[in-house]
C-alpha positions as CSV (number, residue, x, y, z in Angstrom):
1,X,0.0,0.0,0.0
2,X,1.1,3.7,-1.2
3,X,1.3,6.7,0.9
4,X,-0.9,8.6,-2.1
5,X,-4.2,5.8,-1.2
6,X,-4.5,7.3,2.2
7,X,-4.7,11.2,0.6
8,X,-6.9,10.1,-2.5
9,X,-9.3,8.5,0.1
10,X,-9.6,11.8,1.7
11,X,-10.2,14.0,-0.9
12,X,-13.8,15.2,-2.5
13,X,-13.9,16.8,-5.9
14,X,-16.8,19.3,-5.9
15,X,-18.5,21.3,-9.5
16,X,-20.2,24.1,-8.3
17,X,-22.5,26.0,-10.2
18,X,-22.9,30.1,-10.1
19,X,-23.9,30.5,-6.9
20,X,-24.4,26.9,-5.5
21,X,-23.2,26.2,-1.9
22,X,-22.5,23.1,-0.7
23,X,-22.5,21.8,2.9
24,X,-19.0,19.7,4.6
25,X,-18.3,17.9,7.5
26,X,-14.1,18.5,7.5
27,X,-11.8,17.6,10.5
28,X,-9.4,20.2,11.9
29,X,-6.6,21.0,9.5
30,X,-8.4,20.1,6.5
31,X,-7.4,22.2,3.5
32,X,-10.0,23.5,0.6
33,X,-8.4,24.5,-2.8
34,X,-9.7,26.3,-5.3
35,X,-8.9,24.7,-8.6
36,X,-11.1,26.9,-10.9
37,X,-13.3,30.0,-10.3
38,X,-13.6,31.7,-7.0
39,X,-15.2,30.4,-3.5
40,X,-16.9,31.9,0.0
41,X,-15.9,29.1,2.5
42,X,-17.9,29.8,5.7
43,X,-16.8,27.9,8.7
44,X,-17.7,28.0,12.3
45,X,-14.8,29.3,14.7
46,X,-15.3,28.2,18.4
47,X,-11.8,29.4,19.6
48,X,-10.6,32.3,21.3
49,X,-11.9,34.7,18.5
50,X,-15.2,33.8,19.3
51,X,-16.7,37.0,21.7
52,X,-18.0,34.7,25.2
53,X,-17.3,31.0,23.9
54,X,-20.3,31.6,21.5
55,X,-19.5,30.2,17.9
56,X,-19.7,32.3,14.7
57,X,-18.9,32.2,11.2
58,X,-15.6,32.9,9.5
59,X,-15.7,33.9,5.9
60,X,-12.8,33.8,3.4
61,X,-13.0,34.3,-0.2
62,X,-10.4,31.6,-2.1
63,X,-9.6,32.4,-5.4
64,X,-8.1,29.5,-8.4
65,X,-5.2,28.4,-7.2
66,X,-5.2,29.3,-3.9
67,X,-6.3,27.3,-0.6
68,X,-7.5,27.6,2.9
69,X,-6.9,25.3,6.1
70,X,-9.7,25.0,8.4
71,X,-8.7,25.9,11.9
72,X,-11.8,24.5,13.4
73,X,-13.8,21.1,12.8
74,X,-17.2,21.5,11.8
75,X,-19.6,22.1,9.3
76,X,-18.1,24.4,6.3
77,X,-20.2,26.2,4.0
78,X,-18.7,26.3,0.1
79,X,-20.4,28.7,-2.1
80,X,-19.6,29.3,-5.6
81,X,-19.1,33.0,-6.9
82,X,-19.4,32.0,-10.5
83,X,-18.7,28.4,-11.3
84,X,-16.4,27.2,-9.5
85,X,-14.2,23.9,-8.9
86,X,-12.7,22.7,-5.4
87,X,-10.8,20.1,-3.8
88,X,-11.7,19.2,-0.6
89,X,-8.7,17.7,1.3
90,X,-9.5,16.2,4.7
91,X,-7.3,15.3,7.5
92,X,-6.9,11.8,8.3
93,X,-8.3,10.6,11.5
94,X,-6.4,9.8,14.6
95,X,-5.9,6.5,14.6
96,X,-5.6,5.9,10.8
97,X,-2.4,8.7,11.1
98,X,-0.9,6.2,14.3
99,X,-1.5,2.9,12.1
100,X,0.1,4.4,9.5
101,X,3.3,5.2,11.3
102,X,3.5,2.2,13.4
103,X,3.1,-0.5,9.7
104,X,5.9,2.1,8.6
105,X,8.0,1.3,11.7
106,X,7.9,-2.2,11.8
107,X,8.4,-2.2,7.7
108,X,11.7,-0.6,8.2
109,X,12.8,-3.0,11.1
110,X,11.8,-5.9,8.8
111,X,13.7,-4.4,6.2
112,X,17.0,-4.1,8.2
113,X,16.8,-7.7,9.9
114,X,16.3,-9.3,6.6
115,X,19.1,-11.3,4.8
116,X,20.5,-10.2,1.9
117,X,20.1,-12.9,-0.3
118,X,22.1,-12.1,-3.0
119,X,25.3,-12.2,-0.5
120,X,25.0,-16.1,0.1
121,X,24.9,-16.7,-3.6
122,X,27.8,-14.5,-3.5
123,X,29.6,-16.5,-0.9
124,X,28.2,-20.0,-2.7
125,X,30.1,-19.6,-6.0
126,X,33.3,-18.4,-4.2
């Protein structure tokens, strides 16, 4: 299994039409590119920012070829301004990142306790 599985499993491909929106459920740290057009990406910001602990929206316009992390989880708004065309690239979960590390782990240890077996046919035809 390839590193580049685990990202094409986590990323959306969205066509929006002149003023479309579409409605996200994205992880913290998720990033949202635009690939074509311009986008209003709406999120909810429950930080510090927020005035009293009470949520509100952030709004950021993304223009082609530019992208925006989310700081927060949540529900994101994407509306189109024009058409538009996104990418949608969500953050593994927790435990998917820690299996990953841990198979790569034990693939390198496997990799330097195994023989070389081209040296004993090496030291055969000597």
């Amino acid at each position: 299994m390839n590193s580049n599985f685990v990202l094409d499993a986590q990323a959306r491909r969205l066509v929006l039409a002149a003023g479309a929106s579409q409605q996200l459920v994205l992880r913290a740290g998720a990033t949202v590119v635009c690939v074509d057009g311009s986008v209003r990406i709406d999120e909810p910001a429950t930080g510090p920012e927020a005035a009293g602990g009470l949520p509100r929206a952030v709004s950021v316009r993304v223009n082609a070829g530019e992208g925006h992390g989310l700081a927060y989880g949540g529900v994101a708004r994407i509306t189109a301004i024009g058409r538009a065309e996104v990418l949608c690239l969500d953050r593994p979960a927790l435990a998917h990142r820690l299996l990953g590390r841990a198979s790569d782990f034990f693939r390198r240890k496997m990799a330097e306790t195994r023989k070389n077996p081209v040296g004993a046919l090496h030291k055969i035809s000597k």
